[in-house]
C-alpha positions as CSV (number, residue, x, y, z in Angstrom):
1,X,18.7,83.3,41.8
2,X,17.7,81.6,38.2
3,X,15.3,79.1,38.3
4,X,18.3,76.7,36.7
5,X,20.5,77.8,39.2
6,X,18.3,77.2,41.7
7,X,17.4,74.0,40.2
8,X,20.7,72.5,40.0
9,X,21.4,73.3,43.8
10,X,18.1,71.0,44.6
11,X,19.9,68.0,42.3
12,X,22.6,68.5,43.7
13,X,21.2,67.8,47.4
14,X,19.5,65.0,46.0
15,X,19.9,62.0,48.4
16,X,20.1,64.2,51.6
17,X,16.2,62.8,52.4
18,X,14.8,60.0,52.3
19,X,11.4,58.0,52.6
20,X,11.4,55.6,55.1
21,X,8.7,53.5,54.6
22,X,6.0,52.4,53.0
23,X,5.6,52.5,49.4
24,X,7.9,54.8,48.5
25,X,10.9,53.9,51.1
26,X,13.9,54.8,49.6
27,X,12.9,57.4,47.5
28,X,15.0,60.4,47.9
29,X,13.7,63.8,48.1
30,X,15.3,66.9,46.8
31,X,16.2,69.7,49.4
32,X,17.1,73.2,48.7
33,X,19.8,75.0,50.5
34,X,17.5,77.4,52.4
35,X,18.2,79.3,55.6
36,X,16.5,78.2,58.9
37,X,15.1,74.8,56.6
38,X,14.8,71.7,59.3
39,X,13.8,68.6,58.1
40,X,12.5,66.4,60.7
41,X,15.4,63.3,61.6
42,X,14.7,59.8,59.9
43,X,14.9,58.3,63.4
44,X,11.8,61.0,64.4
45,X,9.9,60.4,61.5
46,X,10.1,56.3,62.3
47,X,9.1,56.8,65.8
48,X,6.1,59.1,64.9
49,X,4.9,56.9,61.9
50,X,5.1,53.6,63.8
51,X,2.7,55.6,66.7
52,X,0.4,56.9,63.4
53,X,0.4,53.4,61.8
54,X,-3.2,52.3,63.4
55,X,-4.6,56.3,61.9
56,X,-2.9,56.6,58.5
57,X,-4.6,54.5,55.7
58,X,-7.3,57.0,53.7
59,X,-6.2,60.1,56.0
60,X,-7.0,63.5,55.0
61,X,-3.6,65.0,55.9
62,X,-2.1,69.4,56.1
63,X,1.1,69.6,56.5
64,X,1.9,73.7,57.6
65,X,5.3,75.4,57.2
66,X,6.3,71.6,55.0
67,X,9.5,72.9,53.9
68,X,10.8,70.3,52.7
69,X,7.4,68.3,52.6
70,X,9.3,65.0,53.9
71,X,6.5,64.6,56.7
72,X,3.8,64.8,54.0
73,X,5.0,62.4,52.0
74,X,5.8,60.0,54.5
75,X,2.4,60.5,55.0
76,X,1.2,59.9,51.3
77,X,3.8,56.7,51.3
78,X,1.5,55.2,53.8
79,X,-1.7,55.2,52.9
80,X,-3.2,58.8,53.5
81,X,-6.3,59.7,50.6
82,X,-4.8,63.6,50.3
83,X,-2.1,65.4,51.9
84,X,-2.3,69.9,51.7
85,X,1.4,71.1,51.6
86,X,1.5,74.5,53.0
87,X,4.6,76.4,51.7
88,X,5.5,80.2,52.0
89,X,8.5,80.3,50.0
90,X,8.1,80.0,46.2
91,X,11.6,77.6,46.0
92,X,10.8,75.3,48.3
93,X,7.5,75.1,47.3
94,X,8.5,74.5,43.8
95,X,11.1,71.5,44.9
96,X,8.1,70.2,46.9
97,X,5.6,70.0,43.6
98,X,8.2,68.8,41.7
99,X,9.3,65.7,44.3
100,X,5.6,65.2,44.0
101,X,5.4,64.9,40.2
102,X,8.8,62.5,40.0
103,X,7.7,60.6,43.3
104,X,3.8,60.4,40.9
105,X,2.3,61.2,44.2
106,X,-0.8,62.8,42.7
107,X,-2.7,62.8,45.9
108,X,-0.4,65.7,47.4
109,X,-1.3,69.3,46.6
110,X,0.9,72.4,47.0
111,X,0.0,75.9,48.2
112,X,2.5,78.6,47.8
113,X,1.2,80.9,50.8
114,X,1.1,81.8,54.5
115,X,0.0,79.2,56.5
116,X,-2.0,81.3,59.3
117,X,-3.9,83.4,56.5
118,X,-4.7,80.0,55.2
119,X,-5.6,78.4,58.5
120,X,-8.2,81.8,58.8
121,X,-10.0,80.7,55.9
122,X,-12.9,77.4,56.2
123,X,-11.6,74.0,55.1
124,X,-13.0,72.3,52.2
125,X,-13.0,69.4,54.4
126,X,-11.2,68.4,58.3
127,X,-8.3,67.1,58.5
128,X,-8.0,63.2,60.1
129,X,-4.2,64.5,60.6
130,X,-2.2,67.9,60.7
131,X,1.6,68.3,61.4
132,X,2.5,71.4,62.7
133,X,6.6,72.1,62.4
134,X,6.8,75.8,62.2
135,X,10.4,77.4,61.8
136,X,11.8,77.8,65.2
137,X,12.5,81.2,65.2
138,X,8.8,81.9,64.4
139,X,6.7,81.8,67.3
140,X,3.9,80.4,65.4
141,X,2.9,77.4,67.3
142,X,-0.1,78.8,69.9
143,X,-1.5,81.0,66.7
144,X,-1.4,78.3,63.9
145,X,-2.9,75.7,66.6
146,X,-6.0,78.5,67.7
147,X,-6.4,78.7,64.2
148,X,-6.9,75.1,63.4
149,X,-9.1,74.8,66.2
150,X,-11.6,78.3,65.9
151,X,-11.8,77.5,61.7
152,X,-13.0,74.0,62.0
153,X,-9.9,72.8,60.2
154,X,-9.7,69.4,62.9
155,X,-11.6,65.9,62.5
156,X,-13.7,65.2,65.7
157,X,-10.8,63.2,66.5
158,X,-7.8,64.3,64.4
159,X,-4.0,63.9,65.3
160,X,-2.2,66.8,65.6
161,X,2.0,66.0,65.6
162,X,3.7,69.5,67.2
163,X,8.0,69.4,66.9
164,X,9.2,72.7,69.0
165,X,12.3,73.7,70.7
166,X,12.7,71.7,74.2
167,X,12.4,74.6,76.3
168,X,9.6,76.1,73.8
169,X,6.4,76.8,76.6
170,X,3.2,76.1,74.3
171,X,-0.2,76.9,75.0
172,X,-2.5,74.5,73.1
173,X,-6.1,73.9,73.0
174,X,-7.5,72.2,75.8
175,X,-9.4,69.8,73.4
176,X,-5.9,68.6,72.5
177,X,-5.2,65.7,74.9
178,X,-0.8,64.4,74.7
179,X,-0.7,61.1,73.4
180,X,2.7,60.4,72.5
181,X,6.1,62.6,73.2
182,X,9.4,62.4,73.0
183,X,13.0,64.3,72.8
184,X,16.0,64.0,70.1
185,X,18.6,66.7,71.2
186,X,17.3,69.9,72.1
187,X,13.9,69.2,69.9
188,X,10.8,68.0,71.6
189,X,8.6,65.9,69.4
190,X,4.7,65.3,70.2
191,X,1.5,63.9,69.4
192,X,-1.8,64.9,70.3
193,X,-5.4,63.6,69.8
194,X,-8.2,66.1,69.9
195,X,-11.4,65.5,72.0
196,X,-14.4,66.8,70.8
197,X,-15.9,66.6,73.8
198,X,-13.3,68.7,75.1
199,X,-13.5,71.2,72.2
200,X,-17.4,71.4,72.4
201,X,-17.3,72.3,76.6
């Protein structure tokens, strides 16, 4: 596919996401028509920024598998210092930067690669806050969230936000304590706060 074909598809979904709050509610996000590509639901994405509200201003934020990077930017909408897209496929991750450069969200940096070869390589810094939304035919939750915890890539007392399939059985670090849950369809939506007391036992 052209870049300008490719291009005009993302216009043309223009509208089909939007920011819900903070300050860039109401700005619309360009989406892709890409197989398997699930944003998270506006009414998900206000439940789990009303329970981040207390944790988001100056937050050092990672957003794996971002797709369409509409978690992210919520993210950078409310107050967060720097948000780490993580994209593997070079479209969407070109639709992300280029939401980011329209949106002048200069705070929000793009990686085109795979998100567990990047989680097995040291941090420049912790994250305060990851989201972790990997495609749902991947399988990639209990790797991506080993990874995050053997690489040092968690905050003493980061957030961690996991979507997954309602029947999905995860196996999560025992440093990650639930704080928050809760179900839209057949999608189960949670938050979790890490204990380093937990993780150094």
């Amino acid at each position: 596919m052209s870049s300008i074909s490719s291009n005009r598809r993302a216009l043309a979904a223009l509208g089909k996401l939007r920011i819900i709050g903070g300050s860039l509610r109401g700005s619309k996000l360009a989406v892709v028509d890409f197989e398997g590509l699930r944003p998270t639901p506006d009414r998900v994405r206000e439940t789990l920024f009303n329970w981040l509200a207390p944790y988001m201003a100056g937050a050092r934020c990672l957003d794996l598998f971002a797709g369409t990077g509409a978690l992210g930017i919520e993210a950078l909408s409310r107050g967060a210092a720097q948000v780490d897209f993580i994209e593997r496929d070079a479209r969407l991750a070109q639709t992300l930067r280029e939401n980011l450069v329209r949106l002048r969200q200069q705070s929000g940096r793009v990686r085109c690669a795979d998100a567990s070869a990047v989680l097995r390589e040291p941090p420049a810094q912790p994250c305060d806050l990851v989201f972790l939304d990997p495609p749902f035919a991947s399988n990639l939750w209990d790797e991506s969230a080993r990874l995050l915890e053997a690489n040092a890539w968690l905050a003493p007392a980061a957030l961690v936000y996991v979507e997954s399939p309602l029947e999905q059985a995860l196996q999560l670090p025992s440093a990650w304590q639930l704080h928050r849950e809760g179900r839209a369809g057949a999608v189960r939506y949670a938050l979790y706060r890490r204990s380093a007391k937990l993780a150094a036992s």
